[in-house]
C-alpha positions in Angstrom: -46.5 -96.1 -99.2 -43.5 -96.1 -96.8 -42.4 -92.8 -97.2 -45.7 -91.8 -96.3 -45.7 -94.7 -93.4 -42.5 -92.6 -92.4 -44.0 -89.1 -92.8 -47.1 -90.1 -90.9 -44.2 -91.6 -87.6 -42.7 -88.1 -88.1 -46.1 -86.4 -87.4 -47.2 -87.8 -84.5 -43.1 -88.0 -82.9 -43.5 -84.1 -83.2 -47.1 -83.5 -82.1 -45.9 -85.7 -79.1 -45.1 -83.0 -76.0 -44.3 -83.4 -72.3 -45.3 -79.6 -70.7 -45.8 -77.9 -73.6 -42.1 -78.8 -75.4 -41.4 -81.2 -78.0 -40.4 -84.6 -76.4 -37.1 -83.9 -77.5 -36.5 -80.9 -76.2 -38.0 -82.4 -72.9 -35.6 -85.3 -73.0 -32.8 -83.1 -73.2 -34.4 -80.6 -70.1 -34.8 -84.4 -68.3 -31.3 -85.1 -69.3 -29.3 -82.3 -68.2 -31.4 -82.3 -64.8 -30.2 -86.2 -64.2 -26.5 -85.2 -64.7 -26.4 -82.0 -62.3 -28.8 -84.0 -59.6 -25.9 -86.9 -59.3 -23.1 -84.8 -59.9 -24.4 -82.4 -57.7 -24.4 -79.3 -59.7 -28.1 -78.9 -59.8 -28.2 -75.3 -59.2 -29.8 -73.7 -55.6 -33.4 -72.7 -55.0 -36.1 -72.1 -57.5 -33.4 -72.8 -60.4 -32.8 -76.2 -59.6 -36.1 -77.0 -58.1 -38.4 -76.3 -60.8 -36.3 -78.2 -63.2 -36.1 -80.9 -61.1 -39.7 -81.5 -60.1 -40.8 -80.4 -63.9 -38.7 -82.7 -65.3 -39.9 -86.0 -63.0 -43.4 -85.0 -62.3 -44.6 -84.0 -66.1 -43.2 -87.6 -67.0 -45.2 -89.0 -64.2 -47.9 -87.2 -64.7 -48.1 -88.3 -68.6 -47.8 -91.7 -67.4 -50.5 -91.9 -64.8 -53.0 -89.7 -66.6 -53.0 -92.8 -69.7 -52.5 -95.8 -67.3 -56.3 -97.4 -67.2 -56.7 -98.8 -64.0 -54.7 -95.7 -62.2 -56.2 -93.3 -64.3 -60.0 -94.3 -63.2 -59.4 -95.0 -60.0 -56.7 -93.7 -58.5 -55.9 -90.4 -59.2 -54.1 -90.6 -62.9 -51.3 -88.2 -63.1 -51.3 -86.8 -59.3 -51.0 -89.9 -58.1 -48.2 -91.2 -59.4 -46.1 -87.7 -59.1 -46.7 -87.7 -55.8 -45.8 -91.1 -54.7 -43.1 -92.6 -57.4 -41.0 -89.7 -55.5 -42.0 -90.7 -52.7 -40.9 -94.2 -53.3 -37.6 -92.6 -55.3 -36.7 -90.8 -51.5 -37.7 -93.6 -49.3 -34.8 -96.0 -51.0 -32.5 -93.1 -51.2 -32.5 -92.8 -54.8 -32.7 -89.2 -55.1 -29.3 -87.4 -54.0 -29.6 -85.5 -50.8 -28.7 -82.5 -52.0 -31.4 -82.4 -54.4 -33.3 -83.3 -51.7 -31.7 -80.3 -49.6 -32.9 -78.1 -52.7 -36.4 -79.4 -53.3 -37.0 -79.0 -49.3 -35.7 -75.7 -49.0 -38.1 -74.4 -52.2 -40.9 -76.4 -51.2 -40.7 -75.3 -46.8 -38.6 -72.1 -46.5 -39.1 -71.2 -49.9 -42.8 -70.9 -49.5 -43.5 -72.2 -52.7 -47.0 -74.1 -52.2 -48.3 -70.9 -49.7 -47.3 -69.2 -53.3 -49.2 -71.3 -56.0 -52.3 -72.2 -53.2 -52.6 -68.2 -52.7 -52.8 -67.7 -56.8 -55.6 -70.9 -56.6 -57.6 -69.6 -53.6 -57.7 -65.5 -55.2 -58.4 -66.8 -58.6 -60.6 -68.8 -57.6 -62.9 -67.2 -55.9 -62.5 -63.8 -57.8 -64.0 -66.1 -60.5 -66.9 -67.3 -59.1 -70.3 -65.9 -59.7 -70.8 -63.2 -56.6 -74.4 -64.3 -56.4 -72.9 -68.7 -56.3 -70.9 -67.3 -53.4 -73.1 -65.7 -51.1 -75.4 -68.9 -51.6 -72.9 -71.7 -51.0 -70.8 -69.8 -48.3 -73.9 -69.8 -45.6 -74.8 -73.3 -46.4 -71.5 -74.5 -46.5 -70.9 -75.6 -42.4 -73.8 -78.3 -42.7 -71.3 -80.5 -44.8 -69.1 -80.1 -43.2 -70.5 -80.7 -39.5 -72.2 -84.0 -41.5 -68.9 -85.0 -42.5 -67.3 -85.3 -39.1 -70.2 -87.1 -37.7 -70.0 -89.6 -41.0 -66.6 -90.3 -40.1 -67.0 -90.5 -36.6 -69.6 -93.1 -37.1 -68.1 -95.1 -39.8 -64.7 -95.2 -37.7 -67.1 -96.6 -34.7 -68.7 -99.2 -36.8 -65.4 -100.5 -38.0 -63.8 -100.3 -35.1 -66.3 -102.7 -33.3 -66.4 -105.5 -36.2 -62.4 -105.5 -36.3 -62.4 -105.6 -32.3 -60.5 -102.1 -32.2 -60.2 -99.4 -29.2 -63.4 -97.4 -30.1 -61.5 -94.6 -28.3 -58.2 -95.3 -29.7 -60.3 -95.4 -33.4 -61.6 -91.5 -32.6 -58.6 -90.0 -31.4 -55.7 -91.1 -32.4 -57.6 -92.2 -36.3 -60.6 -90.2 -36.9 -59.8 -87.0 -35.5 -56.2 -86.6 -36.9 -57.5 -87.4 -40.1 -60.2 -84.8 -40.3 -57.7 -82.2 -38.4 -56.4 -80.5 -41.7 -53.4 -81.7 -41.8 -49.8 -81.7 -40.2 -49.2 -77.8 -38.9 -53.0 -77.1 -38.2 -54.5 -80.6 -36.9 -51.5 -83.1 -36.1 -49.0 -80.6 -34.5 -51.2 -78.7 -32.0 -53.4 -82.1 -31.3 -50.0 -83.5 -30.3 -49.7 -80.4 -27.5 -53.0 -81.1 -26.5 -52.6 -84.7 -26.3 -49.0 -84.7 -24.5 -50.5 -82.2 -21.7 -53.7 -83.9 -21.0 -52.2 -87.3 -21.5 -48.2 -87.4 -20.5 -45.5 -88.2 -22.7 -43.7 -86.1 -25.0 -45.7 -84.4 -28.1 -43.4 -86.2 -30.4 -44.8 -89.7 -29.1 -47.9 -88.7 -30.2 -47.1 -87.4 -33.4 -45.1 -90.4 -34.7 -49.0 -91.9 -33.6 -51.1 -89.2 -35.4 -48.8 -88.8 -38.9 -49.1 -92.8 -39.9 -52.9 -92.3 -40.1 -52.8 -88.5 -42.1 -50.7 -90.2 -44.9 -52.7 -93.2 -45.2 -56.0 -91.7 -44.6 -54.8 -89.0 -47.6 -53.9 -92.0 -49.7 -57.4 -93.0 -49.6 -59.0 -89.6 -50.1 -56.9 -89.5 -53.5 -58.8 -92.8 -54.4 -62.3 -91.6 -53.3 -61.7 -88.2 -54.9 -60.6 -90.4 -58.2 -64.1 -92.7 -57.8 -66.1 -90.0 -57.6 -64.9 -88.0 -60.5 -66.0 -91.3 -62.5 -69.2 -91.2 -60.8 -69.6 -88.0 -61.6 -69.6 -89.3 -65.6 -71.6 -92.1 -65.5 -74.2 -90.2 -63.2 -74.5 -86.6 -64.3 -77.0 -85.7 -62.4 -75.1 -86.3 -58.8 -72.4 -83.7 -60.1 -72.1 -80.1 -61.2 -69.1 -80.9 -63.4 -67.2 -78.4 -61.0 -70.0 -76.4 -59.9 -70.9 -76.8 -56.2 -74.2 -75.3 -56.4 -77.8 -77.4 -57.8 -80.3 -75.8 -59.8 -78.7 -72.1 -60.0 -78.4 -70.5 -63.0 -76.4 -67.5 -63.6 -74.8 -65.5 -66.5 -71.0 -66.7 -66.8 -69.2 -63.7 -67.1 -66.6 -62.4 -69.9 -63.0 -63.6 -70.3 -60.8 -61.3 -71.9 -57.5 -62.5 -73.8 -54.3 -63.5 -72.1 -52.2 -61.1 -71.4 -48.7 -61.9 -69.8 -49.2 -58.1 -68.0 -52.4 -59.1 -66.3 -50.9 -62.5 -64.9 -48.1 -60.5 -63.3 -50.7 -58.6 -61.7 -53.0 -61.6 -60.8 -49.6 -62.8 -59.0 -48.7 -59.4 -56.8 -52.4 -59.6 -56.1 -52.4 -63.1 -55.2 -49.4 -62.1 -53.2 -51.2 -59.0 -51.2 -54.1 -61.1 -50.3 -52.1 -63.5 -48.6 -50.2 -61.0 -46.9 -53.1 -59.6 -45.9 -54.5 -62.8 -44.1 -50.9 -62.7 -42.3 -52.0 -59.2 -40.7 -55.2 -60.0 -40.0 -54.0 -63.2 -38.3 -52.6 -60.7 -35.8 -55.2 -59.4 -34.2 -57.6 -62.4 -35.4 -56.8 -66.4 -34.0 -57.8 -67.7 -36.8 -55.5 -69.6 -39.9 -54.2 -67.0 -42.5 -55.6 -68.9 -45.0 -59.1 -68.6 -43.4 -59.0 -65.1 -43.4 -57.0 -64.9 -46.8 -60.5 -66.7 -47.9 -62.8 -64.4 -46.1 -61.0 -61.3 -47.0 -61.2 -62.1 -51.3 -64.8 -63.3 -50.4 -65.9 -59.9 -49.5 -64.3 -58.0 -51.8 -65.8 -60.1 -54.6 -69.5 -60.1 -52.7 -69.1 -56.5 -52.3 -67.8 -55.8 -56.4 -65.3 -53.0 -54.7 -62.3 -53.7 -57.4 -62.3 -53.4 -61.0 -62.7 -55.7 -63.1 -59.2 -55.3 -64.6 -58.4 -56.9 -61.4 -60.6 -59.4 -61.1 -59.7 -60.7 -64.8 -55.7 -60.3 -63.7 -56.4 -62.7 -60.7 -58.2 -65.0 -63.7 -55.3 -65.4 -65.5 -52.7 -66.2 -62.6 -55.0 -68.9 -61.2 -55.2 -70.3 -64.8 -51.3 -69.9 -65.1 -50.9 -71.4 -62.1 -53.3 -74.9 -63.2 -51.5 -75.4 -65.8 -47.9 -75.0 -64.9 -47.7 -75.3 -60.8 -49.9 -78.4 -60.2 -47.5 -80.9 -61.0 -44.9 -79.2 -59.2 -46.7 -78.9 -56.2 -47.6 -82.6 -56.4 -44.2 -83.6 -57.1 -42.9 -81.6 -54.1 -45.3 -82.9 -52.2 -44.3 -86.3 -52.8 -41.0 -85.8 -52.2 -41.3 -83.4 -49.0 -44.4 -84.2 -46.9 -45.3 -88.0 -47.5 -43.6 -90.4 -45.5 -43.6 -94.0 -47.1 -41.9 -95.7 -44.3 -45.0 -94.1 -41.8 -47.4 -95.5 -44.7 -45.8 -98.9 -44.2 -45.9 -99.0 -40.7 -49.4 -98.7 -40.6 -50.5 -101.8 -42.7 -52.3 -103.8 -40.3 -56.0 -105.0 -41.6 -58.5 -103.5 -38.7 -56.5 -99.9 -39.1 -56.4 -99.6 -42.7 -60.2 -100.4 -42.4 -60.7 -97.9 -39.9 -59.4 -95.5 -41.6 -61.0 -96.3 -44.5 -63.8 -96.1 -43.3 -62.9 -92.4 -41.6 -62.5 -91.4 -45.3 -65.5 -92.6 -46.7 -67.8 -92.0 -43.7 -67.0 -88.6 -44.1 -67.4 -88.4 -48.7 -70.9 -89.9 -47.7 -72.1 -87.4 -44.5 -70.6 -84.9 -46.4 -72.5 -85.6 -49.6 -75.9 -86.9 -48.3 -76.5 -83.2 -46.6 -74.6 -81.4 -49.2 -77.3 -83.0 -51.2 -80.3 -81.6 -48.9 -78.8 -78.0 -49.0 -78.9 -78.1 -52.6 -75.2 -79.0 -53.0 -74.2 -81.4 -56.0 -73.8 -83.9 -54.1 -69.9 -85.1 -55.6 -68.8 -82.0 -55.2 -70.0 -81.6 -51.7 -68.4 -85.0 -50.6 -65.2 -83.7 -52.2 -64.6 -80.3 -51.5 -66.6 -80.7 -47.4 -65.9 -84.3 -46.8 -62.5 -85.5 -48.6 -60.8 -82.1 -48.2 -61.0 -82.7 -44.5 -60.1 -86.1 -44.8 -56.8 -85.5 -46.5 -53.6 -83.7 -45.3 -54.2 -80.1 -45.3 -53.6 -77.6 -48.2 -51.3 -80.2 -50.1 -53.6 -82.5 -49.8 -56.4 -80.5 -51.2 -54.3 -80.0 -54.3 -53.5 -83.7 -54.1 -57.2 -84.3 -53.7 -59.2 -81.9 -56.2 -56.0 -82.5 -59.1 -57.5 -85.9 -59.0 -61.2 -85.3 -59.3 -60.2 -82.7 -62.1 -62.5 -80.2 -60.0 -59.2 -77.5 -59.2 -61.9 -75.1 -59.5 -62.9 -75.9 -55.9 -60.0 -74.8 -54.1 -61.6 -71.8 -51.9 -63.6 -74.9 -50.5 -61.6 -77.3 -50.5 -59.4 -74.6 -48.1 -62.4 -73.9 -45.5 -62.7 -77.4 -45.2 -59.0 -77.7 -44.3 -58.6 -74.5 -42.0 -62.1 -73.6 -40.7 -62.6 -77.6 -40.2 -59.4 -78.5 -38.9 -60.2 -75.9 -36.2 -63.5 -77.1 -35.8 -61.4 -80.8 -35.0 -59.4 -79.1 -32.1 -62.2 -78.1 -30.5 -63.4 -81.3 -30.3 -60.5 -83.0 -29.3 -60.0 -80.4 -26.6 -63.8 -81.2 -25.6 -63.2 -85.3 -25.4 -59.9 -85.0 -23.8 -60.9 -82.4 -20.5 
């Protein structure tokens, strides 16, 4: 009976894995990382990066994605990884040199532009042609509803907790919806310091306290509405944007380590190609990285070789790169010290209420458009609401719909720019 007992123990010790390696063999990975980090010998670049933010974030992620409360309501896995190192930076536990390291991957490094262009090719190189053409025209009533939901909400709020109802657009609302730090919080900063005085960097220590927060909250939302999306099946397309449209799912063919290296140089070329375009066309790169894959799938111009290659990258990418990014975005772009500054009552309501104002504007006319209506709140609504392409990782990782992403990045870029415009509008 015991040795059986012991046998059984054995089992389940070895069936036990942290990113696809035996716990042991993680342990020692998680080991070895801990010693170089604090003796600083971690190694430079992508070396010392990816172990580092494999070895923390599959741990947290493990954690998060079995801890009941945080797992059902705020964000499992992707929570945690991206705000435990957070937390780890903010009290200087985390040697500065990793730091150094992590930064430098993560920023000049280009890492997330490199895992967000294998989403957004992937991704829409696997849709249905006939889902796209559908949901692309439709798309801009979300997301027009979801400003105006936020908008409003923020009002409302703002005049039960006796806030600024101009200060509650502008300096809450509208940097929240912007999409993000480098297209919504940086330039609305220019635009603020020249219409208003003071320096741009006044105005961004203002407009970054309510981004972080406001993308804490989307995380929540996106984490609510996933379990929504299981108790009520019918307000969700499990993933599927589109209501009552049937179409043939098309073929998979094996993995094939070949055709991931070419679904990264292609993932690659499309980005670079939104980069040229971006010359002679003002709009984000990522917008027309979108636009460009969009037609080329719409039109059915590449074989399908390709098309399978970009497949297989994207699905490399889901399950190996999430965490990562997460991780690195915890540690590089969210400011805990900017969260805790914030934490007065009538502005966490307000922005709050930003968040949700625009989930439920979003998803109401997503609804009438024949949108599921979850996935329209998401991908229109909290993908605006969050900060920008790490966000929308952030934000779809936890509503388990990564599926999303050429969405979720309209909403960010073709959104955000939507934001300036209004902000330039109010302001002259």
């Amino acid at each position: 009976m015991s040795t059986n007992n012991r046998s059984d123990n054995r089992q389940v010790f070895s069936d036990f894995s942290l990113y696809s390696m035996p716990v042991v063999c993680f342990g020692m990975l998680f080991l070895v990382t801990a010693i170089a980090s604090y003796t600083d010998t971690l190694p430079g670049g992508i070396v010392g990066s990816l172990m580092f933010l494999i070895s923390l974030g599959s741990i947290l992620g493990w954690v998060g994605d079995r801890m009941p409360i945080i797992r059902s309501f705020f964000g499992g896995g992707a929570i945690l990884a991206i705000f435990i190192p957070a937390i780890l930076v903010y009290f200087g536990m985390i040697p500065e040199a990793t730091l150094d390291t992590v930064k430098g991957f993560m920023v000049g490094g280009g890492f997330l532009n490199f895992v967000i262009a294998g989403l957004i090719t992937g991704s829409i190189l696997g849709i249905n042609s006939r889902v796209l053409v559908y949901a692309g025209v439709r798309y801009i009533l979300p997301l027009i509803a979801a400003v105006a939901g936020a908008a409003l909400l923020a009002i409302a709020t703002a005049t039960v907790v006796g806030f600024d109802l101009r200060e509650a657009v502008m300096v809450i609302a509208l940097p929240i919806m912007g999409g993000g730090m480098g297209a919504g919080a940086v330039p609305m900063s220019q635009m603020y310091a020249s219409a208003l005085g003071n320096d741009p960097a006044y105005y961004i220590s203002i407009l970054v306290p309510a981004l972080a927060l406001g993308n804490v909250f989307a995380l929540i939302v996106a984490s609510i509405l996933n379990l929504l999306g299981k108790r009520f099946p019918g307000l969700s397309g499990d993933g599927q944007i589109l209501k009552n449209f049937e179409h043939e799912p098309e073929e998979r063919s094996p993995l094939d380590v070949g055709k991931m290296g070419a679904g990264l140089v292609i993932s690659c070329g499309f980005l670079a190609l939104g980069y040229i375009l971006n010359i002679f066309i003002p709009i984000h790169p990522y917008a027309l990285m979108i636009l460009s894959v969009a037609i080329i799938k719409i039109t059915n111009i590449v074989p399908q070789v390709v098309v399978e290659s970009a497949r297989q990258w994207y699905d490399f990418c889901i399950r190996n790169f999430v965490i990562v990014i997460l991780t690195g975005i915890g540690i590089v772009y969210t400011d805990i010290g900017a969260v805790l500054g914030t934490l007065s009552l009538s502005y966490v309501l307000i922005i709050l209420g930003v968040v949700v104002g625009a989930a439920v504007g979003a998803g109401l006319v997503g609804k009438l458009v024949g949108f599921y209506p979850i996935e329209a709140a998401i991908t229109a609504g909290l993908c605006m609401a969050n900060m920008g392409g790490t966000g929308d990782v952030a934000v779809l990782s936890a509503a388990n719909r990564m599926q999303l992403m050429p969405f979720a990045q309209i909403s960010s870029r073709l959104g955000g720019a939507l934001i300036l415009l209004i902000a330039g509008f109010l302001l002259f």
